[in-house]
C-alpha positions in Angstrom: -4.4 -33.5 6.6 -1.9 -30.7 6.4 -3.1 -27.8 5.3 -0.5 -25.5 2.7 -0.9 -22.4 0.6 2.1 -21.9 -1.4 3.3 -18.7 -2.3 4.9 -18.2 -5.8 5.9 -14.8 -7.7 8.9 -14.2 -9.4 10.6 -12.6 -6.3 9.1 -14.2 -3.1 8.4 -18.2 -2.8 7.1 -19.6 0.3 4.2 -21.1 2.0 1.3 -20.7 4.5 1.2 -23.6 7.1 -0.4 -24.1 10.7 -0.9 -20.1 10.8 2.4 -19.6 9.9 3.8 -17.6 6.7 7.4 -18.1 5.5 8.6 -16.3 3.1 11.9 -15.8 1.3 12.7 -12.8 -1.2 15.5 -12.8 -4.3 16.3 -9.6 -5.5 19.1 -8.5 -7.2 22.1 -6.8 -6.0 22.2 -3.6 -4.3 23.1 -0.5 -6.8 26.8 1.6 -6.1 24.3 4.6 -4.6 22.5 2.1 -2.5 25.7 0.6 -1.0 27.0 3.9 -0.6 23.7 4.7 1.8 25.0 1.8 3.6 28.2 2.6 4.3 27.1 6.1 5.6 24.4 4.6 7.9 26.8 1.9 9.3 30.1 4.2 9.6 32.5 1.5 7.9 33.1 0.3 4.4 30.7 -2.3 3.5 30.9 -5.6 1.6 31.1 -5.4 -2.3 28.0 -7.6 -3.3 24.9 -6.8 -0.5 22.1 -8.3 -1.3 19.9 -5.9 0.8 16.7 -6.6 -0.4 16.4 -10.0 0.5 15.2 -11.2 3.1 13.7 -14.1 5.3 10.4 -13.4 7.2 8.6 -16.2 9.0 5.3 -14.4 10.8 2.1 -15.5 13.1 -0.7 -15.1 11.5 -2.7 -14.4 14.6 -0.4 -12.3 16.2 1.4 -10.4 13.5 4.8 -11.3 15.6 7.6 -12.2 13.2 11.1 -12.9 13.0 13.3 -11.6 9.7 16.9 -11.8 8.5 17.8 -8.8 6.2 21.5 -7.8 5.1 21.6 -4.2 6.8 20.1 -5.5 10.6 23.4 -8.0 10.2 26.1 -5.8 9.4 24.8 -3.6 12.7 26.2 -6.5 14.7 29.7 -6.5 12.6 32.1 -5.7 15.4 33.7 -1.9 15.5 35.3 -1.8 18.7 38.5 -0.7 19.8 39.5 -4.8 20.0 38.4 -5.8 16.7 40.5 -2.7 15.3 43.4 -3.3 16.6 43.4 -7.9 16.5 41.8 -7.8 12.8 45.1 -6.8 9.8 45.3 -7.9 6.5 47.4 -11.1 6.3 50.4 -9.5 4.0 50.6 -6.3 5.9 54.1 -7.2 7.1 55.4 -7.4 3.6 54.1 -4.2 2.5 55.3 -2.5 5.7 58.8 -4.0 4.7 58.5 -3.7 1.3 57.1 -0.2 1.1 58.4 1.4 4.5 55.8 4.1 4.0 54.0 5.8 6.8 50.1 5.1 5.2 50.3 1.4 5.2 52.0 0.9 8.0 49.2 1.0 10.1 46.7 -1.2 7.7 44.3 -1.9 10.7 41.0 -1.5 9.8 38.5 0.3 12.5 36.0 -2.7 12.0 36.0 -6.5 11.7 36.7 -6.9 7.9 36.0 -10.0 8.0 32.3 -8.9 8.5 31.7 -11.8 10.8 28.3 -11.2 12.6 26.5 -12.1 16.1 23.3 -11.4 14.2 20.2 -13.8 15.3 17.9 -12.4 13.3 15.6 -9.3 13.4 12.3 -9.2 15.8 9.1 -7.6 14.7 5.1 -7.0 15.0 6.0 -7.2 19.0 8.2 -9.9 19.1 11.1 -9.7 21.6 14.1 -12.0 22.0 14.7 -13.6 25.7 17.4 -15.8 27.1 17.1 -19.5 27.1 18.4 -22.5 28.3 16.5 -24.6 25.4 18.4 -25.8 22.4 17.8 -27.2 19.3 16.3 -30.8 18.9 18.3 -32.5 16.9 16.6 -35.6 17.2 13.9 -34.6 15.9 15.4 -32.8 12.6 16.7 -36.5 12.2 12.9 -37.6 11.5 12.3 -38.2 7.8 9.5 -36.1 6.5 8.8 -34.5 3.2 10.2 -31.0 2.4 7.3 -28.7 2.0 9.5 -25.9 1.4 13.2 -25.0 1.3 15.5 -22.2 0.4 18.6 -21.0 0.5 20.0 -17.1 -0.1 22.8 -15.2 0.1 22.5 -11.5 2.3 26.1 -10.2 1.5 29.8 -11.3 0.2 32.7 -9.7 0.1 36.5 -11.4 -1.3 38.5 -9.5 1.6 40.4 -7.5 -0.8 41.9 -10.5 -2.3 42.4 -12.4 1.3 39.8 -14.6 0.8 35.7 -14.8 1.4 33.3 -13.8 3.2 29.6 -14.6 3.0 26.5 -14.4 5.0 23.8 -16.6 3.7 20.7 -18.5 5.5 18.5 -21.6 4.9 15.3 -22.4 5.5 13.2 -25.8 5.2 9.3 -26.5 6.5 7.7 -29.9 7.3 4.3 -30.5 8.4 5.5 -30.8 12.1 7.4 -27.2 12.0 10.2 -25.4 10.6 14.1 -24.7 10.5 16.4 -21.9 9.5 19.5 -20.5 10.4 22.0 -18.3 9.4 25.6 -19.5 8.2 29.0 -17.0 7.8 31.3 -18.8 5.7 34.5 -17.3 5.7 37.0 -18.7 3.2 41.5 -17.4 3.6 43.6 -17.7 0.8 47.1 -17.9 1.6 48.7 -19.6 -1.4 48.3 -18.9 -5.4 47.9 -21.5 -8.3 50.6 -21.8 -10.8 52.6 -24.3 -12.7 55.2 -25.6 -10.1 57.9 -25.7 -12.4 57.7 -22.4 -14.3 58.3 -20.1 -11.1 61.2 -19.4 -9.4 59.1 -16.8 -6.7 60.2 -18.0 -3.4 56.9 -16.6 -2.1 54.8 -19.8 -4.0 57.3 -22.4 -3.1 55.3 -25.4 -2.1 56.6 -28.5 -0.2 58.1 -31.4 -2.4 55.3 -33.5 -1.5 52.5 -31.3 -2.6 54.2 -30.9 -5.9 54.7 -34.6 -6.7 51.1 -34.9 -6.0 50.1 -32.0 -8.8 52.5 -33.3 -11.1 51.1 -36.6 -10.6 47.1 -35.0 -11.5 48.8 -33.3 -14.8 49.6 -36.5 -16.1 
């Protein structure tokens, strides 16, 4: 028989199984001076909503050797090189560049991915060290039906882009009796086209093809 030791306070939920601890932390938002401590440490703007006090932490007992996701260790591994500068602009920077023809926006290249998409695998700790491998994840055996000890789900940061869209970093975790799985997702969402009434505009810019406005007309109805 499987032995388990939940863990429950209003912050942290989790569970103690086969000398392992999981845990997962909700806290709320960071504050405008916290953010700002990010932004200095990191050298870019940050997103608007970091959650930088959650966190994932699965740890050994035995050994004290862990593994963590946290919001600040991710946005380390947000890419500021000279590529990402110059491949990364914001989708309507050609308008404004035609629209404006002023010197400050022409160049609207931001010196980081804005996008804030991350190579981040997670955080090492109590001695733990990463090392190349050839193994991969068995799927087969996440396809075995078991019961759910423990899941969760949380969100690290989010930004909308400046209007472009969203980006989120988030990660998942769920324990069985016969082991564990989490990962880390970055959802990024680009919006391109505005909602509106089709037949009270006459902005060439939110044209939409005749098809796609037969079908909204045909949803008002």
């Amino acid at each position: 028989m499987t032995t388990v030791e939940k863990i429950e306070t209003p912050t942290v939920g989790g569970l103690r199984i086969h000398g392992w601890e999981i845990s997962s932390c909700h806290l709320p938002i960071l504050s405008n001076k916290e953010i700002e401590q990010y932004s200095q440490a990191l050298g870019f703007n940050v997103p608007e909503m970091i959650f930088g006090n959650n966190y994932l932490r699965l740890t050994h007992q035995a050994t004290g050797k862990a593994i963590e996701l946290r919001a600040l260790d991710a946005l380390r591994m947000v890419d500021v090189s000279e590529h990402s500068a110059k491949s990364v602009q914001v989708s309507i920077a050609g308008n404004w560049s035609q629209a404006q023809k002023r010197k400050d926006i022409t160049d609207v290249i931001k010196p980081f991915d804005w996008t804030y998409t991350t190579r981040y695998t997670g955080t090492p700790a109590g001695g733990l060290a990463f090392h190349a491998s050839d193994a991969g994840i068995d799927y087969d055996r996440l396809k075995v039906r078991e019961d759910i000890l423990f899941f969760d789900e949380n969100v690290l940061y989010e930004d909308d882009l400046g209007d472009n869209g969203t980006s989120q970093l988030a990660y998942k975790v769920r324990v069985m009796a016969s082991g564990f799985f989490f990962g880390s997702d970055t959802v990024l969402r680009e919006t391109s086209e505005r909602e509106c009434r089709a037949k009270k505009h006459d902005d060439e810019d939110l044209a939409m093809p005749a098809a796609r406005v037969q079908c909204a007309a045909a949803r008002l109805r």
